[in-house]
N, C-alpha and C positions, 0 to 999 in steps of 0.2 A: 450499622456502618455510617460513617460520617459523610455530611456535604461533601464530595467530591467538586475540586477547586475547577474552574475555567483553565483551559489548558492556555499558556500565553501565549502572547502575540509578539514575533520578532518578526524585526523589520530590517531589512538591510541594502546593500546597494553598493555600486562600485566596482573594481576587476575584485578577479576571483579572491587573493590571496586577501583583500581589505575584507569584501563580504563576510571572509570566512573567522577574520578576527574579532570583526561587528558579531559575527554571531555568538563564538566564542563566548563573549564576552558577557554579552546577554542574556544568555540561556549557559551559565556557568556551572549552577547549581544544579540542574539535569541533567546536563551533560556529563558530571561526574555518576551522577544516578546510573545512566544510563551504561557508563561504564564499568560500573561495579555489576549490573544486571549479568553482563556478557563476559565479562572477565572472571566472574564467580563460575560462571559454567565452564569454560577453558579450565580452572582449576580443578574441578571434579574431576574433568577428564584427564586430569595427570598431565596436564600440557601446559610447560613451563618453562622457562630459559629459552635456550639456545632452537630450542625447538618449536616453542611458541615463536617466537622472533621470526622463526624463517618462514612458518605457516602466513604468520602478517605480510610479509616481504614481497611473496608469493603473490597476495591477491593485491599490494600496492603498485605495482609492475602490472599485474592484468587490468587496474582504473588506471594507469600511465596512457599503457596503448590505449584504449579506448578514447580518452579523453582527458590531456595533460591540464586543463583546465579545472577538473573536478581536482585533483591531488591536491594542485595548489588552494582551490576553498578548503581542503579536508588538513593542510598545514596550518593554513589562517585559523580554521577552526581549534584545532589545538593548541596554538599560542594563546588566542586570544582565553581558554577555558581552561589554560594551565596544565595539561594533560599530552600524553603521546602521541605523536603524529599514528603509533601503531592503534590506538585507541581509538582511534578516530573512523582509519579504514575499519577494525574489527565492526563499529558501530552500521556502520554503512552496506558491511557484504555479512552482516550477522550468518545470515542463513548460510550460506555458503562456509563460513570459517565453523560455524559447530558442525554442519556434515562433513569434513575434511579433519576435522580433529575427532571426530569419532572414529572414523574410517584408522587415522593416524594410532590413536590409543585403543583400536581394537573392543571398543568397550560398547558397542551396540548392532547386534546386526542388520544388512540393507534390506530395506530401504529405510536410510538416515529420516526419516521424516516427521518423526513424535515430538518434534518441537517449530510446524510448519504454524502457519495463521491459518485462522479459517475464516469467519468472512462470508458475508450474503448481500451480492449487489445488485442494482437494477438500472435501468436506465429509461424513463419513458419519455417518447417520442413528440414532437410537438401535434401530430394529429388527436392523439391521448390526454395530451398537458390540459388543466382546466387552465392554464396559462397560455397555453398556444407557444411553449416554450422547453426546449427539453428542460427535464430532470434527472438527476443524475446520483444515487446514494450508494452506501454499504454501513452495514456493521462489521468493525471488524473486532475481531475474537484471538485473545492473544493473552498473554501472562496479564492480569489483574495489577501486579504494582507497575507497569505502562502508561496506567492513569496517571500516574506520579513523574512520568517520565518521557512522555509528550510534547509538541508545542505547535504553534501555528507558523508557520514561514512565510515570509512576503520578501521577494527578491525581485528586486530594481536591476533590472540589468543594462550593462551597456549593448551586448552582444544580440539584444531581440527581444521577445513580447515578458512582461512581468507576470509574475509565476504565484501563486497562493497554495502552498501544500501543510497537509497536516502528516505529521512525520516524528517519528523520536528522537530527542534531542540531540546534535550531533549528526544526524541524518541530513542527505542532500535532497530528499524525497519521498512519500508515500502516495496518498491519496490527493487530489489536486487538482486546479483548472489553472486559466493562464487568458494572458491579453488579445490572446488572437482566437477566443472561445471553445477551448478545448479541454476535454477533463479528462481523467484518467480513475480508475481503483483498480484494484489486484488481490487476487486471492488466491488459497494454495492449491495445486494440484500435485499428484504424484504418480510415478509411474516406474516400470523396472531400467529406464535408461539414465536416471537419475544419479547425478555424482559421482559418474565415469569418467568427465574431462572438466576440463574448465570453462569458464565462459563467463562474461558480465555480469556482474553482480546485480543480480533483478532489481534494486532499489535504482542504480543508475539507469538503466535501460527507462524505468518512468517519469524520471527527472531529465533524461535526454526527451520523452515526448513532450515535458512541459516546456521545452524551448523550444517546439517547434511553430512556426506561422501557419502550416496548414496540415489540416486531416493527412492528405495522402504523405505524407512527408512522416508524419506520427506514425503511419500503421506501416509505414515501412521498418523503422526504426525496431519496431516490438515484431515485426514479421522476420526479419532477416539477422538480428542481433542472437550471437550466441550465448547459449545459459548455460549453466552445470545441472540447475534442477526445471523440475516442469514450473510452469505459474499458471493463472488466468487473467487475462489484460483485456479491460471492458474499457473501450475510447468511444469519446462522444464530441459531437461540436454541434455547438449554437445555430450551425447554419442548417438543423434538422436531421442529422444522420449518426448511425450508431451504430458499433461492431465489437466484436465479441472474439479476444483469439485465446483458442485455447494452446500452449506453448509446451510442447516437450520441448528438450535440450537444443535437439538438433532441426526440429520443425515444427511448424503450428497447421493450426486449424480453424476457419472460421465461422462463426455463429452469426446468423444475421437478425434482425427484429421478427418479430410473430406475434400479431397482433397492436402495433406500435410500442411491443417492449421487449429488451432484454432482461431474462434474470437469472441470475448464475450464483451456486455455490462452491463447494469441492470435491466435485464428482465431475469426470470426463461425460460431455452429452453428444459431443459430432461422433454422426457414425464412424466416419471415416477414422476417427481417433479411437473410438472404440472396436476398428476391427484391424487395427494394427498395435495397440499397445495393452497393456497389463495397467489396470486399476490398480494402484498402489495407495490412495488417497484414503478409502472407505474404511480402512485401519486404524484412521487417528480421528477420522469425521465421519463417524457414522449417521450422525442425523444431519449429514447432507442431503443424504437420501429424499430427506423431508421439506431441508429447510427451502430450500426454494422452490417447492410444491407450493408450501403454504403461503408464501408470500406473491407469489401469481395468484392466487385462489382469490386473499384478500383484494389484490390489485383489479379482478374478475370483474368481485364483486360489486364494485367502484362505479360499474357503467361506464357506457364511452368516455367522462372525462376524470383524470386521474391527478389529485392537487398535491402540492407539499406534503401537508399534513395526512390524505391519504397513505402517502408512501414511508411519511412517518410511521404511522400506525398501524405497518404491514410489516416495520421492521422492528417493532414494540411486542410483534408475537410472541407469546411465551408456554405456544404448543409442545409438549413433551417436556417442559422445565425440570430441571437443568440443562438438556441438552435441547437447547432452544433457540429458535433463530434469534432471539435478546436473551444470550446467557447468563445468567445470577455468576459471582463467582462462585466457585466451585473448585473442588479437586480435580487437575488434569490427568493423562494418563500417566505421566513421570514425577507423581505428587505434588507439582506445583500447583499454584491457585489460577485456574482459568478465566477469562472472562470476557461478556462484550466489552472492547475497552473503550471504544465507541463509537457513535451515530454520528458518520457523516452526510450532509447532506448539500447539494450544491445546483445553483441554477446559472452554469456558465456565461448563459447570455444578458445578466446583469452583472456578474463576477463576483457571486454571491457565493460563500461556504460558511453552512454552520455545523459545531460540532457540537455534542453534548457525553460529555465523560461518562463511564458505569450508566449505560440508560437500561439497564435492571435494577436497578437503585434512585434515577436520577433524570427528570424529563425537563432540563432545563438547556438550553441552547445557548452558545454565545455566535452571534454573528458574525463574520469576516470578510470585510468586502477588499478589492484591487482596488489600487490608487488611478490607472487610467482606466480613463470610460472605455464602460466595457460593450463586447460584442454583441450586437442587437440580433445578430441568426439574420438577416435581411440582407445583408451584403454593403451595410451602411454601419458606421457606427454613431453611436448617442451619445 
């Protein structure tokens, strides 16, 4: 396999509908990627015309209410990338529009979830940090040509603190920190209450915490917002604290540090979650079971302080390969090509995010840092 390219850097700024044409515009070439990935799939499933259309419509109305701001970047976006404002939304509530077109074409039975991400992330604390600073990672595990289809975000906003996410092209959000030292990743859960109603599209509910100025303000956001599917939302800030919600539809659960870290794959861990719902997860990720075993073990073995490059090389594990917390592509369970797409890793309190593409093939990083100084965890900034 070939060098795997540095995912770019788009930079943008302004009200929503400009941002969203800067981005467009910038990221033009993945962005169509990105819609062929998703729109290819809607086709298998026989979902086309008049019926695709209304499916899109549907969840364009459900980003309205939430948040009339994001529509307008996801219009900008589509002008400026030549493509359908439907395009745009489909990119943004992925998950949600192919479990609603399955359900629609009858063509898989629940739980919709064989095309969730998977994903193993951590968080360690600054009494742990050989930094004296949180850290904050994941690998996330998702269709292999994502590599291709990627980018890095940096949004200047009028509206509140600047925002650094790495995300699929066309996307308002994935993985990410922000001006006021708070990070975010997510990975999949699943469970039997899944894709019975509607609710916010998991991608914006993470992009709504990267606006936020403070922690409590974030974990309410991901605490009280409704979903159609389960997730796991691991929030962290600079100023030393870190939480862990595990999200069915309709309510979460929280996970707090042990040991000065969190680490989570996709498998339900609060009891409280495991004695009121059905594990529906362990069917698409089975070596969940393991993978953040293994990467607490390494992190263990680390001693009291826990650096960058440890928590690197705890998510370079290639225990049980191919089903590995660093997965080689591979075949998924619906024959597509699986894989870690990649290693994020970030230290909020300098505004630091790096990623490195296929790091089963590829241990090269590109750095991404925030344009305002960033959050020092002190209550001061640098």
């Amino acid at each position: 396999m070939t060098q795997p390219a540095p995912f770019p850097l788009i930079e943008i700024g302004g009200a929503p509908r400009e941002r969203g044409r800067q981005y467009g515009e910038q990221a033009r070439m993945r962005i169509h990627a990105s819609v062929a990935v998703y729109g290819d799939q809607l086709g298998e499933l026989g979902l086309a015309g008049a019926e695709r259309q209304r499916l899109i419509d549907d969840f364009a109305a459900e980003i309205e209410r939430f948040d009339v701001d994001y529509l307008e970047e996801m219009r900008g976006i589509a002008e400026g990338a030549g493509v359908a404002l439907g395009d745009i939304v489909m990119i943004n509530a992925r998950t949600e529009v192919i479990s609603r077109a399955r359900r629609l074409a009858k063509a898989h039975p629940a739980p919709d979830d064989t095309d969730e991400d998977g994903c193993t992330g951590a968080v360690i604390l600054p009494e742990r940090s050989a930094t004296g600073e949180v850290i904050h990672g994941q690998n996330w595990d998702w269709r292999a040509e994502c590599a291709e289809t990627s980018v890095v975000l940096r949004v200047e906003r009028e509206e509140g603190p600047e925002l650094l996410t790495f995300v699929e092209a066309g996307g308002l959000a994935r993985s990410g920190l922000n001006g006021s030292g708070l990070s975010i990743t997510a990975n999949f859960l699943g469970c039997e209450r899944d894709y019975r109603h509607s609710g916010v599209p998991l991608s914006l509910i993470r992009r709504k915490v990267l606006e936020q100025e403070h922690m409590a303000l974030a974990m309410r956001v991901v605490a009280t917002t409704p979903k159609s599917g389960s997730n796991n939302m691991m929030l962290a800030t600079a100023e030393g604290f870190a939480i862990d919600f595990e999200c069915a539809p309709d309510e979460s659960y929280t996970l707090y540090p042990e040991a000065g870290m969190i680490v989570h794959a996709n498998n339900w861990l609060s009891d409280v979650a495991l004695g009121k719902l059905c594990e529906r997860g362990v069917a698409t990720s089975p070596d969940s079971l393991y993978r953040a075993w293994r990467v607490r073990r390494h992190l263990d073995e680390c001693g009291d302080r826990i650096g960058v490059d440890d928590l690197k090389a705890a998510f370079f594990d290639d225990f049980g390969s191919p089903y590995s917390v660093c997965r080689p592509p591979r075949p998924g369970f619906r024959g597509d090509l699986s894989a870690t797409v990649a290693m994020v890793m970030m230290q909020p309190a300098r505004g630091i995010l790096e990623v490195a593409p296929l790091p089963a093939v590829n241990r090269e990083f590109t750095h991404y840092r925030l344009k305002q100084a960033p959050f020092r965890g002190t209550g001061e900034w640098s």
